[in-house]
TIVO-945402 format. One record per residue (C-alpha): residue in three letters; chain; x, y, z. Coordinates in Angstrom, 2 decimals. Layout:
BEGIN
<node><res>ALA</res><chain>A</chain><u>X</u><v>Y</v><w>Z</w></node>
...
% end
This chain:
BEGIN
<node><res>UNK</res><chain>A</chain><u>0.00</u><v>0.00</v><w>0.00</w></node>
<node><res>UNK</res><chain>A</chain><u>0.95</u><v>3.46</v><w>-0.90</w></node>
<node><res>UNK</res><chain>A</chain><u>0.21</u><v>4.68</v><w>2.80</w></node>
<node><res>UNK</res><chain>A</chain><u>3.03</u><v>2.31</v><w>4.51</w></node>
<node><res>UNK</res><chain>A</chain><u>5.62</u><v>4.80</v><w>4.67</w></node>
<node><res>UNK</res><chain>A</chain><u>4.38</u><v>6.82</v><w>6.95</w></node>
<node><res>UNK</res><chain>A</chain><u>1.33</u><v>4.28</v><w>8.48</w></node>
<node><res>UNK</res><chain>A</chain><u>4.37</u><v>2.05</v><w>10.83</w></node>
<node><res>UNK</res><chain>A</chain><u>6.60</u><v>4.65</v><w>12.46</w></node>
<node><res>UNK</res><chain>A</chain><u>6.65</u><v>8.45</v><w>13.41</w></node>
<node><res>UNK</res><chain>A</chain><u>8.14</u><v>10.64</v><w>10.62</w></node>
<node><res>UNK</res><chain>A</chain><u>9.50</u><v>14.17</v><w>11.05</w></node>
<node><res>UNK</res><chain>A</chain><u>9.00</u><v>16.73</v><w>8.80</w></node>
<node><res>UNK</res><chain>A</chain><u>12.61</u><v>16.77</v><w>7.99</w></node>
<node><res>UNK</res><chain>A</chain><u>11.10</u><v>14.63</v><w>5.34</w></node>
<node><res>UNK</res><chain>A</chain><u>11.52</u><v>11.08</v><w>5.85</w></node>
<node><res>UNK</res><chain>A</chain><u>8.22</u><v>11.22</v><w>4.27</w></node>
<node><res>UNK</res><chain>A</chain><u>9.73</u><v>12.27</v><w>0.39</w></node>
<node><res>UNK</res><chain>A</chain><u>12.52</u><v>9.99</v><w>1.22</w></node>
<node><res>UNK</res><chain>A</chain><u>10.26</u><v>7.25</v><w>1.41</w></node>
<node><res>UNK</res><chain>A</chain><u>7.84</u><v>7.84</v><w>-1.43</w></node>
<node><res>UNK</res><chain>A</chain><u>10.76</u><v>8.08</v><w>-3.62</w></node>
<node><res>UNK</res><chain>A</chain><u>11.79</u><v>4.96</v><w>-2.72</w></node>
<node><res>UNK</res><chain>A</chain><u>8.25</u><v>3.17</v><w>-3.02</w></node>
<node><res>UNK</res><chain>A</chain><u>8.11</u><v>0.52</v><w>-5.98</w></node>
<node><res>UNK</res><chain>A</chain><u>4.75</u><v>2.57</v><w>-7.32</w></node>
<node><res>UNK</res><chain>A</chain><u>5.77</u><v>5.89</v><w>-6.81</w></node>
<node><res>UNK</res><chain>A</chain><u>6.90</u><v>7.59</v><w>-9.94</w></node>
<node><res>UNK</res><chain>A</chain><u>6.04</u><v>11.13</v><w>-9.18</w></node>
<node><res>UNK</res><chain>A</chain><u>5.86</u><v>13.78</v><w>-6.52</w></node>
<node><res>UNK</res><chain>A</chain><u>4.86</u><v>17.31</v><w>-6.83</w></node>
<node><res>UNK</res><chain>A</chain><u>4.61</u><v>20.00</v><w>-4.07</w></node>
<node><res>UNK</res><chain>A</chain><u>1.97</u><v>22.84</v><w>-4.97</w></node>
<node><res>UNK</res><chain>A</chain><u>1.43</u><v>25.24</v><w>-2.24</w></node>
<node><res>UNK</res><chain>A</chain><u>3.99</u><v>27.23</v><w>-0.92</w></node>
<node><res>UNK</res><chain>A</chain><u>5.84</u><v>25.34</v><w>1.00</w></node>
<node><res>UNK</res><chain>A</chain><u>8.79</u><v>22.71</v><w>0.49</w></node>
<node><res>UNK</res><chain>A</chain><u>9.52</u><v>19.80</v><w>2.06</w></node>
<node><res>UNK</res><chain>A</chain><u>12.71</u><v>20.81</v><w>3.73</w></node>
<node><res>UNK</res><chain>A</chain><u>11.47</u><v>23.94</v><w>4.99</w></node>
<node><res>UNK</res><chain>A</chain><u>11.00</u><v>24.19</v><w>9.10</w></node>
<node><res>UNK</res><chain>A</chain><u>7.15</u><v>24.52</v><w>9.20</w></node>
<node><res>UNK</res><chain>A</chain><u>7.21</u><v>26.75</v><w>11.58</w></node>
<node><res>UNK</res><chain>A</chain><u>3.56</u><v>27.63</v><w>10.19</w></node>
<node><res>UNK</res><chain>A</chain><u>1.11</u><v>26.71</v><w>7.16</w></node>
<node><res>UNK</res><chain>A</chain><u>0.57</u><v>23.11</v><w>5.66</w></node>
<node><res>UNK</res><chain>A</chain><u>2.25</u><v>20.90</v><w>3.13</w></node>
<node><res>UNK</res><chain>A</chain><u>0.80</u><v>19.98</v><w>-0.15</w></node>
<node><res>UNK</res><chain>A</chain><u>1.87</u><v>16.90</v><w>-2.33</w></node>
<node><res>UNK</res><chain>A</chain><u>0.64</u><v>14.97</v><w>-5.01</w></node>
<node><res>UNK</res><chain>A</chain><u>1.94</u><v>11.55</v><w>-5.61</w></node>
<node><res>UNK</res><chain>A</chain><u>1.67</u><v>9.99</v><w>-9.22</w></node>
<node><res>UNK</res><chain>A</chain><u>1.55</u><v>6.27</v><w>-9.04</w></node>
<node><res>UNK</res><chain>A</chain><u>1.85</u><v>3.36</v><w>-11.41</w></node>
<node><res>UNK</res><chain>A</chain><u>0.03</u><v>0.06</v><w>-10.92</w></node>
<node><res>UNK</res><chain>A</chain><u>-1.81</u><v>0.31</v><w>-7.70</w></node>
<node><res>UNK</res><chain>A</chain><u>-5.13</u><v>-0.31</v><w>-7.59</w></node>
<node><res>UNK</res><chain>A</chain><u>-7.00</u><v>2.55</v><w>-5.32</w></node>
<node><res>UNK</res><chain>A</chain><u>-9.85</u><v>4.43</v><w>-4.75</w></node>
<node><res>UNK</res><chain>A</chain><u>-8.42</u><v>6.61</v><w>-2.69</w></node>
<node><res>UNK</res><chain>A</chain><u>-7.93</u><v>10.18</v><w>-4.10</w></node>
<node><res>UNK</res><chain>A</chain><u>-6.55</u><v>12.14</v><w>-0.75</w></node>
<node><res>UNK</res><chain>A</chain><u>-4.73</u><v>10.88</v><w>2.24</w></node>
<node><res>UNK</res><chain>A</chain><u>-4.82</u><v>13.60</v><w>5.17</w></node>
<node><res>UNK</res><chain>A</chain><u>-2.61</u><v>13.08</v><w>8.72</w></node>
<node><res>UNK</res><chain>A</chain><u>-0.43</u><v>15.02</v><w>10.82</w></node>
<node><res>UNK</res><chain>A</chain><u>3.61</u><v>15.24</v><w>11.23</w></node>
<node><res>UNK</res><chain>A</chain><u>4.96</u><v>16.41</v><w>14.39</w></node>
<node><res>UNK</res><chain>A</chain><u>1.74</u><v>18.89</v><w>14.02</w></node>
<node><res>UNK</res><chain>A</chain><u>2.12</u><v>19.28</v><w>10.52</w></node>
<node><res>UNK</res><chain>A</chain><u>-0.86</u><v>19.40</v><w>8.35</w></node>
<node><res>UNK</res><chain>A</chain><u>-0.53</u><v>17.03</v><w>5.32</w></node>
<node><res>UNK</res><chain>A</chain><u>-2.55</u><v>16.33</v><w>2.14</w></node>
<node><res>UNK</res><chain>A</chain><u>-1.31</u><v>13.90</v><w>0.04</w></node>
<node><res>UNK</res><chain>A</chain><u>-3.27</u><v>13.65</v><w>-2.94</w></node>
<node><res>UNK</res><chain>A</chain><u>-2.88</u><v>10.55</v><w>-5.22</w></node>
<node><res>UNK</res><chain>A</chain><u>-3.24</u><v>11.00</v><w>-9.31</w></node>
<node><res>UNK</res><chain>A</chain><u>-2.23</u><v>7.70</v><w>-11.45</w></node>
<node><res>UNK</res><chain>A</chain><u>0.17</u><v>7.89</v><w>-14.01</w></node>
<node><res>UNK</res><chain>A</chain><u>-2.25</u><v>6.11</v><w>-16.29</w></node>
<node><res>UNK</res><chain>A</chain><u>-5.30</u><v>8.82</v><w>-16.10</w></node>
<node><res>UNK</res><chain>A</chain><u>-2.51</u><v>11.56</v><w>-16.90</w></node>
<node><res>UNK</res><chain>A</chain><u>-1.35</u><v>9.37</v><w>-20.25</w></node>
<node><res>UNK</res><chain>A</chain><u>-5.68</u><v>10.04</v><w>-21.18</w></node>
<node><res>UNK</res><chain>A</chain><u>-6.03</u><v>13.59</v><w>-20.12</w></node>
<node><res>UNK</res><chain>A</chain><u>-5.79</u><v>16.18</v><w>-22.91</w></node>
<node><res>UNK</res><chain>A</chain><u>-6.14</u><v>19.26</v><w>-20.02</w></node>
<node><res>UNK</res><chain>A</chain><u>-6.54</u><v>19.22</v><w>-16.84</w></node>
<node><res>UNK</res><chain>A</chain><u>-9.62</u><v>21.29</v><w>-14.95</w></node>
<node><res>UNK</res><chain>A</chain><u>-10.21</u><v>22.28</v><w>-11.40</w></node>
<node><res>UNK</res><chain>A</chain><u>-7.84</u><v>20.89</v><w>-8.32</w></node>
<node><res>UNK</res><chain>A</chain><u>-6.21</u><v>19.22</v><w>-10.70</w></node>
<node><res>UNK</res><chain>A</chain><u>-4.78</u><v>22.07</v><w>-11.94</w></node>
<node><res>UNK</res><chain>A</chain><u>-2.76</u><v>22.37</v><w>-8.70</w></node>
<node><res>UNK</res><chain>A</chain><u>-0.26</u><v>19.30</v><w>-11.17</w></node>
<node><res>UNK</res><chain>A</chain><u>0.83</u><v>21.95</v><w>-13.61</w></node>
<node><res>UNK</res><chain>A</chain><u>1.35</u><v>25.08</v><w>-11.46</w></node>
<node><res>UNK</res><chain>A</chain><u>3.31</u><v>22.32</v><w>-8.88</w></node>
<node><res>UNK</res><chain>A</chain><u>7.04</u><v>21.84</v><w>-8.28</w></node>
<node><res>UNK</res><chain>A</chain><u>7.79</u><v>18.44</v><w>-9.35</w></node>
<node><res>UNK</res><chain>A</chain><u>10.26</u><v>17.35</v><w>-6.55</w></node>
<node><res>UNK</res><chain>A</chain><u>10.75</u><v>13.58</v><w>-7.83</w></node>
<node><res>UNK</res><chain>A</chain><u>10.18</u><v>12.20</v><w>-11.42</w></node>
<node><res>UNK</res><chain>A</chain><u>11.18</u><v>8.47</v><w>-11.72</w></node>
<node><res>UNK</res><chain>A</chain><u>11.64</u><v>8.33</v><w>-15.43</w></node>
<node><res>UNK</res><chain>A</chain><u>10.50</u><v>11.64</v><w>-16.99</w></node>
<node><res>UNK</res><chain>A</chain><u>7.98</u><v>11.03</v><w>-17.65</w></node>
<node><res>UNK</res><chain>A</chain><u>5.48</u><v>13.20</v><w>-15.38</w></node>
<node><res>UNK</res><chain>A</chain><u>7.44</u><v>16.46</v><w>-16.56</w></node>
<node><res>UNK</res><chain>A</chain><u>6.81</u><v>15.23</v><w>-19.86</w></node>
<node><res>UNK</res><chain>A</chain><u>2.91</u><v>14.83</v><w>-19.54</w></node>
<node><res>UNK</res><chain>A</chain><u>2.55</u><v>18.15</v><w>-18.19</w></node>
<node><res>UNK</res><chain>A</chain><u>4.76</u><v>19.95</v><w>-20.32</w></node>
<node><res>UNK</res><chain>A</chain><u>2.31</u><v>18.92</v><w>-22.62</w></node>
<node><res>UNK</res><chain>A</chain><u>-0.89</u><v>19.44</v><w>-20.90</w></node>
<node><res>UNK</res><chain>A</chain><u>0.36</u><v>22.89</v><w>-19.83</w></node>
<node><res>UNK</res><chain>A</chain><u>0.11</u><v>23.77</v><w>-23.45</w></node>
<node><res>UNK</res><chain>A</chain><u>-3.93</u><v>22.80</v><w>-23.66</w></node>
<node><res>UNK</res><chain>A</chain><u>-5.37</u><v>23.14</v><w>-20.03</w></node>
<node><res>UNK</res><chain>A</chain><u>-7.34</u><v>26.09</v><w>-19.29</w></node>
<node><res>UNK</res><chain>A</chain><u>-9.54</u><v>27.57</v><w>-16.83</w></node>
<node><res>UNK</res><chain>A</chain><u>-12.71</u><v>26.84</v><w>-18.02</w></node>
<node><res>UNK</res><chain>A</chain><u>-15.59</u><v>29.87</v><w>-17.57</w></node>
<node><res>UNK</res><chain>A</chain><u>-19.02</u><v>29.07</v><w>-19.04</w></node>
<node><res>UNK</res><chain>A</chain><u>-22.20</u><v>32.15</v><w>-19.94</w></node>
<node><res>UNK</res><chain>A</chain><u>-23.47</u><v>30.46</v><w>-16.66</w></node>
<node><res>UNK</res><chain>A</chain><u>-20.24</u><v>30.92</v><w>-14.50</w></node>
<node><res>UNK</res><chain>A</chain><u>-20.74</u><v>34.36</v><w>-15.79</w></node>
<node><res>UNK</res><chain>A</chain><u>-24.02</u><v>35.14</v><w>-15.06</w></node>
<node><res>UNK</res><chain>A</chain><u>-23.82</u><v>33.28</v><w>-11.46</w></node>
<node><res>UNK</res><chain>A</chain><u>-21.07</u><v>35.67</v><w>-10.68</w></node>
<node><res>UNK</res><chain>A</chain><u>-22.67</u><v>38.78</v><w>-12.16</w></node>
<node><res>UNK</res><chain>A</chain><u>-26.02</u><v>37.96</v><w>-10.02</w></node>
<node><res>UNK</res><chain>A</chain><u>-23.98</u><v>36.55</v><w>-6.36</w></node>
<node><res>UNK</res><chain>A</chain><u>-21.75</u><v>39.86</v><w>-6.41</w></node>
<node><res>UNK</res><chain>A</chain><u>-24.58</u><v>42.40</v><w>-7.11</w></node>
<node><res>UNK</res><chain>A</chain><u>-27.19</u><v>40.39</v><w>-4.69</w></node>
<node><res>UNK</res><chain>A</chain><u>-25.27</u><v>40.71</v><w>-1.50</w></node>
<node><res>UNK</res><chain>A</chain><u>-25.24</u><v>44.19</v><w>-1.90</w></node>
<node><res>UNK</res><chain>A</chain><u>-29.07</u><v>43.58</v><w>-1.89</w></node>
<node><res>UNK</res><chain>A</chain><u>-28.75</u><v>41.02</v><w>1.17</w></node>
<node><res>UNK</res><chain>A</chain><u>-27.49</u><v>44.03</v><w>2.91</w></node>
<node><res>UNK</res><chain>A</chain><u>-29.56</u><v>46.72</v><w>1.85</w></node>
<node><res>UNK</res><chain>A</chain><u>-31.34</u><v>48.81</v><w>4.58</w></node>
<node><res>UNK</res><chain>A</chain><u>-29.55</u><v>46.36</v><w>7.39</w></node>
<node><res>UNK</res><chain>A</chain><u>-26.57</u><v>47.66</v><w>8.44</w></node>
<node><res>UNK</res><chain>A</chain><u>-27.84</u><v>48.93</v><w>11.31</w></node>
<node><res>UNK</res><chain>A</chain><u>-30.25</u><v>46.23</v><w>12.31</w></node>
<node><res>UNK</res><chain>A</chain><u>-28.15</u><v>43.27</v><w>11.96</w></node>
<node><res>UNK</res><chain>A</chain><u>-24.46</u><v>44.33</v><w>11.24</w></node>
<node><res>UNK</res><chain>A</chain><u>-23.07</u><v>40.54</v><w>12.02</w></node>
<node><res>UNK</res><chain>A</chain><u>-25.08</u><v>39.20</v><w>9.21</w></node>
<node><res>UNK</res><chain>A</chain><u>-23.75</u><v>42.13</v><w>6.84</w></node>
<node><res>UNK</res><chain>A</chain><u>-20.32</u><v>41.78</v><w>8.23</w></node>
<node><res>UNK</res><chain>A</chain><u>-20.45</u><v>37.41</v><w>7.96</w></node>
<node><res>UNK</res><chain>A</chain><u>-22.40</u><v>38.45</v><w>4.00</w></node>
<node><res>UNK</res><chain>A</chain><u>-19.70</u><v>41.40</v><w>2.88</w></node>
<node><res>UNK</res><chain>A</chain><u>-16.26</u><v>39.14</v><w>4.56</w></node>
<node><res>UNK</res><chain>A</chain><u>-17.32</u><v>35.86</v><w>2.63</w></node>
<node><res>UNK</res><chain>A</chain><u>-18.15</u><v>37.49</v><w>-0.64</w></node>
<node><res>UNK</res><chain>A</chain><u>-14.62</u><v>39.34</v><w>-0.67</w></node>
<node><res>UNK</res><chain>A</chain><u>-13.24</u><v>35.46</v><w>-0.42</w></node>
<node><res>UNK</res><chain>A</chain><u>-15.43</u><v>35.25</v><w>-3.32</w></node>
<node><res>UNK</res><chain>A</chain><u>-14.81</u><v>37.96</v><w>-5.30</w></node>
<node><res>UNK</res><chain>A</chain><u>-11.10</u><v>37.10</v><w>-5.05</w></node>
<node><res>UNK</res><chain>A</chain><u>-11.73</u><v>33.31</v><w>-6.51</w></node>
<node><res>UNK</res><chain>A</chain><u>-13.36</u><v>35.11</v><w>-9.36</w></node>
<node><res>UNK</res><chain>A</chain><u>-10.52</u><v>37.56</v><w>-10.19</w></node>
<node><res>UNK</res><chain>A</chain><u>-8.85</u><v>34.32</v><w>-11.48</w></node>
<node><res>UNK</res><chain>A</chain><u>-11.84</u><v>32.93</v><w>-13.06</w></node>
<node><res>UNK</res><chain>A</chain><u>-12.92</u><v>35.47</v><w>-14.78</w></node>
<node><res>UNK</res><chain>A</chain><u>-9.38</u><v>35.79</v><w>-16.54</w></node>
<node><res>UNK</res><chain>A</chain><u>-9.04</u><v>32.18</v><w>-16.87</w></node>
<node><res>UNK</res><chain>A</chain><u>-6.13</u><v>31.86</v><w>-14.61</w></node>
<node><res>UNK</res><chain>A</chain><u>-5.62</u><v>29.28</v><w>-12.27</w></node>
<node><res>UNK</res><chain>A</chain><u>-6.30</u><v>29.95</v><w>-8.55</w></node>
<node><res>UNK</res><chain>A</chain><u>-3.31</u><v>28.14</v><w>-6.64</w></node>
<node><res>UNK</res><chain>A</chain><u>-4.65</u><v>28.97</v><w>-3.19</w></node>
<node><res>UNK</res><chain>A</chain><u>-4.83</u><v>32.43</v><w>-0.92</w></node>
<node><res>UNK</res><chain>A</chain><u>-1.45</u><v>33.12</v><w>-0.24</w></node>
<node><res>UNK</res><chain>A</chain><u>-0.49</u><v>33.01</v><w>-4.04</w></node>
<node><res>UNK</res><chain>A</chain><u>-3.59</u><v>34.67</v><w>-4.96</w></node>
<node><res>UNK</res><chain>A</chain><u>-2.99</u><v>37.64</v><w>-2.52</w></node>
<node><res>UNK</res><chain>A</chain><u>0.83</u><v>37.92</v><w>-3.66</w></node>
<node><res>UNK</res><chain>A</chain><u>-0.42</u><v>37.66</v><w>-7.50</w></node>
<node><res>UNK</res><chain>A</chain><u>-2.98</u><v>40.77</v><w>-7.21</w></node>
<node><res>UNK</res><chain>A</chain><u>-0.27</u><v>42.88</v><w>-4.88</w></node>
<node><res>UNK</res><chain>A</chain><u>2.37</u><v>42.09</v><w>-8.17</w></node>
<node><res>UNK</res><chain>A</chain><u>-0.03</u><v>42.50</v><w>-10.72</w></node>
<node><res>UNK</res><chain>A</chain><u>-3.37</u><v>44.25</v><w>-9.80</w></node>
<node><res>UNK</res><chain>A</chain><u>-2.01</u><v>46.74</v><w>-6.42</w></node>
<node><res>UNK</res><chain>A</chain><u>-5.61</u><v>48.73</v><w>-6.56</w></node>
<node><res>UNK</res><chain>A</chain><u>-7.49</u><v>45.64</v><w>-6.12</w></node>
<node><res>UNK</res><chain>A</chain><u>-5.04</u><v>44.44</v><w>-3.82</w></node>
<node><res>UNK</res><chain>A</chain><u>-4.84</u><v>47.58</v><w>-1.32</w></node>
<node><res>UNK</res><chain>A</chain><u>-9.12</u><v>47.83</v><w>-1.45</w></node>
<node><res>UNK</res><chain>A</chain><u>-9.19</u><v>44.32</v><w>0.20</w></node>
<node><res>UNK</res><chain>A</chain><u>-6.66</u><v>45.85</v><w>2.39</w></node>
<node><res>UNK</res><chain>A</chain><u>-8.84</u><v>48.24</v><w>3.31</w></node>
<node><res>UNK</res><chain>A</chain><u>-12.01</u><v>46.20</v><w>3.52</w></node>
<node><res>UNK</res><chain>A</chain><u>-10.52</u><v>44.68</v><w>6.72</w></node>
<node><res>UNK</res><chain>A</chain><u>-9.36</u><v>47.77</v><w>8.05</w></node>
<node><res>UNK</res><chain>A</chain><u>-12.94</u><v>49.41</v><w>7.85</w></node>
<node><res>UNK</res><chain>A</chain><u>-16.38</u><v>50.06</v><w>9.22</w></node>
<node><res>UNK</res><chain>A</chain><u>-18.90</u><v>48.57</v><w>8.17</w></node>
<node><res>UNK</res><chain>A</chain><u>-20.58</u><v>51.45</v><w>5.96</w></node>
<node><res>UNK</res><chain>A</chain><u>-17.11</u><v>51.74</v><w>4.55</w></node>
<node><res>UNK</res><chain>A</chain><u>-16.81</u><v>48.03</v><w>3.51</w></node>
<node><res>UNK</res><chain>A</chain><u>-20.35</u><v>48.53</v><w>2.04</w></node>
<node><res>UNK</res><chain>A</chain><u>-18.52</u><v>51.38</v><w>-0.66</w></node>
<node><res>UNK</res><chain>A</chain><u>-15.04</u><v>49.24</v><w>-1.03</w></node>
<node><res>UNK</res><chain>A</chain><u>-17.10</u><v>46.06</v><w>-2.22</w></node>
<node><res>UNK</res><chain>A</chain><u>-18.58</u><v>48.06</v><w>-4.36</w></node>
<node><res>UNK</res><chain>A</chain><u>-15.49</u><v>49.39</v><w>-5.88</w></node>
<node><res>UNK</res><chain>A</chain><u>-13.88</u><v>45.74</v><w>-6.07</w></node>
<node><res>UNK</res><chain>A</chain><u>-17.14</u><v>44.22</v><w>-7.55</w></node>
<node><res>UNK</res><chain>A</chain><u>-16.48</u><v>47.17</v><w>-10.95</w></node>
<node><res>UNK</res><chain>A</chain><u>-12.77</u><v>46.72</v><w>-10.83</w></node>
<node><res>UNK</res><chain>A</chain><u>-12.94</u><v>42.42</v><w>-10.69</w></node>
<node><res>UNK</res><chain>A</chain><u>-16.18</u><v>42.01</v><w>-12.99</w></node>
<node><res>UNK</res><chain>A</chain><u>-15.11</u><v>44.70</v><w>-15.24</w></node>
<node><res>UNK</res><chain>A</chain><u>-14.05</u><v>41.97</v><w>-18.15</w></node>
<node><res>UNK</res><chain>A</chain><u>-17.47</u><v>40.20</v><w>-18.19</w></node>
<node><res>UNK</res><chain>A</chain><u>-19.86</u><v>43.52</v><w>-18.06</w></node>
<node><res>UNK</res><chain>A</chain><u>-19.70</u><v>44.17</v><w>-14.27</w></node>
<node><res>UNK</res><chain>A</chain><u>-22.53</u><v>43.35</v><w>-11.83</w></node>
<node><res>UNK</res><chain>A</chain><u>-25.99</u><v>42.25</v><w>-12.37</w></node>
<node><res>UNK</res><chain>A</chain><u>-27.79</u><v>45.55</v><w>-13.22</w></node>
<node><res>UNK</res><chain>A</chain><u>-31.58</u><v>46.95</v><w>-12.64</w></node>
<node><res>UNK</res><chain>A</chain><u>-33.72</u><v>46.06</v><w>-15.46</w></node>
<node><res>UNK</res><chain>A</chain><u>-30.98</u><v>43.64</v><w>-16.47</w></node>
<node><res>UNK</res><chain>A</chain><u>-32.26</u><v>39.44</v><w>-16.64</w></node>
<node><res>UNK</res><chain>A</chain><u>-29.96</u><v>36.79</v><w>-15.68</w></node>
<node><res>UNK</res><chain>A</chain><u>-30.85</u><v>32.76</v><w>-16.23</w></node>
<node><res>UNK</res><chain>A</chain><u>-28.49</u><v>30.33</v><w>-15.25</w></node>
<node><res>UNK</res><chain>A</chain><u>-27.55</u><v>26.83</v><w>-17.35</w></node>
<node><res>UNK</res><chain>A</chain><u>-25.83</u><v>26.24</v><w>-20.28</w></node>
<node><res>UNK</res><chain>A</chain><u>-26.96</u><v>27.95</v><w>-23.30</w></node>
<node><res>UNK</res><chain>A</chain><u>-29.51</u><v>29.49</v><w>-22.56</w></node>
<node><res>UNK</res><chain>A</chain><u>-28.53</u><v>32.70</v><w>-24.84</w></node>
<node><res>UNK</res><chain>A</chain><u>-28.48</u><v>35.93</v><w>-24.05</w></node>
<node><res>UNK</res><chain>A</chain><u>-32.21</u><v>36.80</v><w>-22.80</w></node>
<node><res>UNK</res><chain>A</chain><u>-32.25</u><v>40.71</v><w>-23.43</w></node>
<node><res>UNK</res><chain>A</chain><u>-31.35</u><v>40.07</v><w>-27.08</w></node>
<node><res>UNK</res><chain>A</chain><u>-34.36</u><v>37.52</v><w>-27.16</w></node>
<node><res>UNK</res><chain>A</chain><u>-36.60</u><v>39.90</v><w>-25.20</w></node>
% end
C-alpha cells in the first residue's frame, strides 16, 4: 500500500516522508503545490503533495494526517489517467502550477509539459451570469440592514470578498493556486485591487459597504460588471443571451 511509509513509524518533517515515497516501488512522481517545500522548518502553514503512481489499484484520491503537528494532504493522481487527459480542470490544476520534486523516469514532466500547453480555466455564460447575479445580490442582502443586523452584513460582505477574489482568477481564466499566491499575484499585478481588500478589513462597516462596491467594478469589469436593474440573468448552459431575445 501506498500509505506504509508513513502508516508504521513516526516521521518528522525533515522529510523522511519524500525519502520514502521516492523509494516506493509505485511511486513515480511527486509534486509540491502550495507554498511550502519539504525541507522547509514549518514553523507555520501546511504541506501539499501529489503523488503519481503506477500500478496500484486505489480508490483513494486524498490521504490527510499530521507530522509532528504538521498538516498534510497527500493527494494521489495515477500515471495512467494523466497518459488520457488532454487538459486538466479544477484541483487538478494544482499538477501543472506544482514543483515536481521527484520524477522516476521523466515522464510526469513530460505529460505536463504537454498538458500545460492545452489546459485552461474553463468559464461558461453560466459561470458568468452566477457571478454577475452573487456579487450584485449581496449588496441587496445588505440593503437597509446595516444597522439592524451588522453581524449578518459583516459574515455576507467578509465571505463574498473570499469570493470575489476566486473570481478575479476565473474570470481571466487563470488558475487559482490557493490564498497566499492569490494575494501575492494581485499585490504584483493588480495593487488597486489588492490595497481595497486591504482596506475592507481595516474598515467600518458602511465603509466596507462602498469598497465592495469598488472591487465588484474593478474584478467584474471583463465580463460587463454586476448584475444591473432592469438587467435578466438565467443560469444553465446555453440558454442565450435573454435581453437580445426579449
Amino acid at each position: 500500500m501506498i500509505i506504509e511509509p508513513f502508516r508504521s513509524y513516526k516521521i518528522s518533517m525533515n522529510m523522511p516522508l519524500v525519502e520514502k515515497l521516492q523509494n516506493h516501488p509505485q511511486v513515480v512522481g511527486l509534486i509540491e503545490y502550495g507554498s511550502a517545500h519539504y525541507r522547509d522548518d514549518f514553523a507555520v502553514g501546511d504541506y501539499d503533495l501529489f503523488v503519481v503512481y503506477d500500478g496500484l489499484d486505489t480508490a483513494v484520491e486524498s490521504l490527510h494526517f499530521y507530522i509532528d503537528g504538521v498538516p498534510v494532504d497527500l493527494n494521489l493522481c495515477s500515471l495512467s489517467y494523466l497518459r488520457t487527459q488532454d487538459v486538466l480542470s479544477g484541483f487538478e490544476t494544482n499538477l501543472l502550477d506544482g514543483r515536481i520534486i521527484y520524477d522516476k523516469d521523466g515522464v510526469v514532466a513530460a505529460l505536463l509539459e504537454q498538458m500545460q500547453k492545452t489546459s485552461f480555466v474553463h468559464y461558461s455564460d453560466h459561470d458568468v451570469a452566477f457571478t454577475r447575479h452573487g456579487h450584485r445580490h449581496v449588496l441587496d442582502k445588505v440593503r437597509g440592514r446595516l444597522e439592524s443586523e451588522p453581524l449578518l452584513c459583516k459574515l455576507l460582505l467578509s465571505t463574498n470578498i473570499y469570493w470575489l477574489i476566486q473570481s478575479y482568477f476565473g474570470i481571466r481564466r487563470l488558475h487559482y493556486q490557493g490564498e497566499k499566491q492569490a494575494l501575492a499575484y494581485l499585490a504584483e499585478h493588480e495593487p488597486e485591487i489588492h490595497n481595497l481588500i486591504s482596506q475592507f478589513y481595516l474598515s467600518e462597516l458602511h465603509e466596507q459597504v462602498e469598497i465592495t462596491k469598488q472591487l465588484i467594478d474593478l474584478i467584474l469589469a471583463p465580463i460587463g460588471g454586476a448584475w444591473s436593474d432592469g438587467e435578466a440573468l438565467a443560469f444553465g448552459e446555453d440558454v442565450g443571451d435573454l435581453q437580445m431575445k426579449g
